[in-house]
TORNUKE-287055 format. One line per 2 residues: for each residue x, y, z of C-alpha. Coordinates in pm, 1 decimal, decimal comma. Example, Ala and Ser with C-alpha at 12.3 -4.5 7.8 and 13.67 -1.06 7.14 Angstrom:
residues 2
1230,0/-450,0/780,0  1367,0/-106,0/714,0
END
This chain:
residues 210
0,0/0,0/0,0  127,9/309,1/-109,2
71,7/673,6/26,1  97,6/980,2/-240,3
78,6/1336,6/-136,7  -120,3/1534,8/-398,6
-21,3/1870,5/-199,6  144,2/2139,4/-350,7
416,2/2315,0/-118,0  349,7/2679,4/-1,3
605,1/2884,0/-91,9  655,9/3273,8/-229,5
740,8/3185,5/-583,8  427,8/2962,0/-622,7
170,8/3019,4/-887,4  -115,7/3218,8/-661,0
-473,4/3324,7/-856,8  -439,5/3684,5/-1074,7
-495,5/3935,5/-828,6  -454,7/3703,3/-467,2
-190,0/3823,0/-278,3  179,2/3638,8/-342,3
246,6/3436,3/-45,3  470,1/3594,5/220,0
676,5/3383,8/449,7  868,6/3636,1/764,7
1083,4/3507,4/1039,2  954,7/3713,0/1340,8
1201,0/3496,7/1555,8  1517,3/3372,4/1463,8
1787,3/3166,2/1671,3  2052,3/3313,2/1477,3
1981,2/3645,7/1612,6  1969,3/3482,5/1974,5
1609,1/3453,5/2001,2  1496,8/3134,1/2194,4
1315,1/2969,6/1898,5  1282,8/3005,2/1496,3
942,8/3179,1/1432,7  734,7/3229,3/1121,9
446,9/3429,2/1017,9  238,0/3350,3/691,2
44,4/3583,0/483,0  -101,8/3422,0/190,0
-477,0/3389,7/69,8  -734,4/3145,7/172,9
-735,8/3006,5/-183,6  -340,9/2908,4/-212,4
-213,7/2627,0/-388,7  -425,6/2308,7/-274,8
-709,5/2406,0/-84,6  -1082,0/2371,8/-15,9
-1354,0/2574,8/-191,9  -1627,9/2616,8/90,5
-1978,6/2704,7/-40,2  -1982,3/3052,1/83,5
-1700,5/3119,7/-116,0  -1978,9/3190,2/-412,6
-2321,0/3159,5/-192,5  -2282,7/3426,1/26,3
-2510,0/3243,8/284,6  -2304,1/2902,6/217,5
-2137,5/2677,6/485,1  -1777,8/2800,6/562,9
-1497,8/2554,5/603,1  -1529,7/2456,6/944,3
-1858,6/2319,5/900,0  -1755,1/2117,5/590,2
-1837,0/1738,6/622,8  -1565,8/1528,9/724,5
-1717,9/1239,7/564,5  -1723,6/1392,4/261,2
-1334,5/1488,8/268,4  -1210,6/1121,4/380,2
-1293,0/813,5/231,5  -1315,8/618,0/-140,1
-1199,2/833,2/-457,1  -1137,7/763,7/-812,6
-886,1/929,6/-1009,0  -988,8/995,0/-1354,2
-736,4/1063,4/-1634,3  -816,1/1300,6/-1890,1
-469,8/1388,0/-2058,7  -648,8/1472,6/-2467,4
-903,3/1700,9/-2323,3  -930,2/2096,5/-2325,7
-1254,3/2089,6/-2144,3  -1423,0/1831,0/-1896,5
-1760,3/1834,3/-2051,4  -2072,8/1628,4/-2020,2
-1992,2/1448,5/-2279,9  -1664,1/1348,6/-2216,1
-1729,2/1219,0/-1835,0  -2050,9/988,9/-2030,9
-1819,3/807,2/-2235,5  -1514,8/828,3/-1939,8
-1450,9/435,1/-1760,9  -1573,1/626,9/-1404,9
-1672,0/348,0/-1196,6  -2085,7/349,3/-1075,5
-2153,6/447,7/-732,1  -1877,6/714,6/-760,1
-1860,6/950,4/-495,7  -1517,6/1119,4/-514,7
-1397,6/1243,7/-834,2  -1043,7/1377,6/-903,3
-961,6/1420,9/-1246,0  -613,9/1422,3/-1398,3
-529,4/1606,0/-1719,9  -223,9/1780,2/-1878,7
-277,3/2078,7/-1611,4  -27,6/1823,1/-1401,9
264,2/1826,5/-1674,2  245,6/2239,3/-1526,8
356,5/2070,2/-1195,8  575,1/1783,3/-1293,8
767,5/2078,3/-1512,2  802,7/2311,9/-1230,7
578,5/2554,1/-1385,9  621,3/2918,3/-1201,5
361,4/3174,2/-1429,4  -5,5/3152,7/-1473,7
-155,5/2951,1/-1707,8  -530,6/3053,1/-1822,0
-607,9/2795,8/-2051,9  -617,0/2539,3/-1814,5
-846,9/2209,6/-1852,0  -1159,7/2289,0/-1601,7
-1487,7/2170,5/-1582,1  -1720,9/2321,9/-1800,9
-2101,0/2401,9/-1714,1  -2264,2/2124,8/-1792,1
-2031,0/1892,4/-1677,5  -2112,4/2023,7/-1327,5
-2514,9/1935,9/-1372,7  -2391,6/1566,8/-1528,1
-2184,1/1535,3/-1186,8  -2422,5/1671,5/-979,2
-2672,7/1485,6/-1110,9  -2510,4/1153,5/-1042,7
-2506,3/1233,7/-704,3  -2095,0/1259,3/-706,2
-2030,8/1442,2/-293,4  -1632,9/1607,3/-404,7
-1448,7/1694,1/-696,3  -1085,0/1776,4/-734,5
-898,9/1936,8/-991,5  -524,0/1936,2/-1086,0
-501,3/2336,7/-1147,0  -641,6/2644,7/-928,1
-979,5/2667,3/-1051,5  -1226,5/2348,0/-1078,2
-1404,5/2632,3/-1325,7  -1213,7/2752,3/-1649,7
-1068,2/3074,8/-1649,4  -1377,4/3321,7/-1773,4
-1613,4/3107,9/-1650,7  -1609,6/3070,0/-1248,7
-1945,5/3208,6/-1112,1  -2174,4/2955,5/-1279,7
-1951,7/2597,8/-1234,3  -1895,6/2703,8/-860,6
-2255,3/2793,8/-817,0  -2388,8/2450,1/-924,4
-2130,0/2239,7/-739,5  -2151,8/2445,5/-439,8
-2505,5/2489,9/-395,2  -2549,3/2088,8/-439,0
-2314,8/2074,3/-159,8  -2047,9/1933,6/-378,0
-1655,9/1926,3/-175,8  -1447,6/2136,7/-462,4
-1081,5/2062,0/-411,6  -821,8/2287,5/-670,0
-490,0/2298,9/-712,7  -387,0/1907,5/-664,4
-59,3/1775,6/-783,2  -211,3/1424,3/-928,7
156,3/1415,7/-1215,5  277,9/1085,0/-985,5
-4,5/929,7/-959,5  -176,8/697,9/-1173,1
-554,4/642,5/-1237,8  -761,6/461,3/-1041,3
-907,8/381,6/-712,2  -766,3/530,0/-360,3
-874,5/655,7/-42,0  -832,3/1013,8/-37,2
-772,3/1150,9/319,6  -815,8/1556,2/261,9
-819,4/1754,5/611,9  -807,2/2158,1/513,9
-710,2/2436,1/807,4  -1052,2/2465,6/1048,4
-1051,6/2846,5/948,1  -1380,8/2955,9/1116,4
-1581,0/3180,2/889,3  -1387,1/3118,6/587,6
-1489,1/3087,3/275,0  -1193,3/2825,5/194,4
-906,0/2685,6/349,3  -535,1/2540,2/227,9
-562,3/2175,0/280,6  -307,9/1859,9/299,2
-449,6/1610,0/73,4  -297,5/1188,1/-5,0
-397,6/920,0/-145,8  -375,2/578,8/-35,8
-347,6/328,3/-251,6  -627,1/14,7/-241,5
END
C-alpha cells in the first residue's frame, strides 16, 4: 500500500490566482539572532495552492470551512485521467470508464505536466470543468471533486460551475498535484485548516493506494 501526497508546497514563488496576494513567508524569531526559537508568520490567501472551496465562497449564505463534512473529505476516490481534453464536458465524463456508485472524483489532465515541469507563471487555458459537466456530476449524485489546477471552473467562466457544485453541496478541491499518480481507485484523506468563517481553506491532501 502506497501513500501519495497530492499537496502542492506553499512557498513565495508559487503560482497564486491573478490578483490574490503572493504568499509571504517572515521570520519574526530567529535563533541566529539569539532569540529562543525560529518563528514564522504567513500571509497568503485562503485560496493558495491546494485548498478547499467552501460554499460561501460563491453563496454568500453558504457553509464556511469549518462546517464542511468530514465524511465527505475522507474516504473512497477515483482518479480519472483526462490527458487529450481541453474541457471536462458532459460528454466526455458519459463516455469516461468512471466506476458506478462514484462519490469522489479527481480528475487528472495535462494541467499536471504544469507541476511535474516546475511551472512558475499563470496559465489561463487550463483544462476545467465546463457548465454542464457540473449538472452531469451533480446529477449523479458525485459528494467532491478535485482538480489538478487552481480553478475546478475555467478561467472566464467561475461564477456559474462554482454555483452549481456548491449549492449541491459538492466538496471542490483545486490545485492538486495528481503528475505521480496513476488512475484509479484510492482513499483520499483531505483535512483543510478549520478556518472559522472562511470561505476556503489550504488543505493537505494523499492518497492511499487500495
Amino acid at each position: 500500500m502506497r501513500t501519495y501526497d497530492i499537496t502542492l508546497t506553499i512557498t513565495p514563488d508559487m503560482i497564486v490566482w491573478p490578483g490574490d496576494p503572493k504568499v509571504s513567508i517572515q521570520r519574526t524569531s530567529n535563533m541566529d539572532s539569539g532569540d529562543n526559537a525560529n518563528v514564522s508568520q504567513i500571509s497568503m490567501s485562503c485560496h493558495t495552492g491546494t485548498h478547499v472551496d467552501a460554499p460561501h465562497h460563491f453563496l454568500n449564505n453558504g457553509k464556511t470551512v469549518e462546517d464542511l463534512s468530514l465524511d465527505q473529505l475522507v474516504g473512497r476516490a477515483y482518479v480519472l485521467y483526462l490527458p487529450e481534453v481541453s474541457q471536462i464536458t458532459a460528454t466526455v465524463l458519459r463516455y469516461a470508464e468512471i466506476p458506478p456508485r462514484t462519490r469522489r472524483l479527481l480528475f487528472k489532465t495535462r494541467n499536471s505536466e504544469l507541476w511535474k515541469n516546475g511551472q512558475h507563471e499563470f496559465k489561463s487555458d487550463f483544462v476545467a470543468l465546463s457548465v454542464d459537466a457540473a449538472e452531469w456530476l451533480v446529477d449523479r449524485n458525485v459528494r467532491l471533486v478535485g482538480i489538478d489546477y487552481l480553478s475546478i471552473a475555467p478561467y472566464n467562466l467561475g461564477t456559474p460551475v462554482h454555483t452549481i457544485l456548491l449549492d449541491a453541496g459538492v466538496v471542490v478541491i483545486e490545485g492538486l498535484d495528481l503528475s505521480k499518480v496513476s488512475p484509479g481507485r484510492y482513499t483520499l484523506h483531505c483535512l483543510p485548516l478549520k478556518l472559522g468563517g472562511a470561505d476556503g481553506a489550504p488543505t493537505r491532501c494523499v492518497l492511499v493506494g487500495v
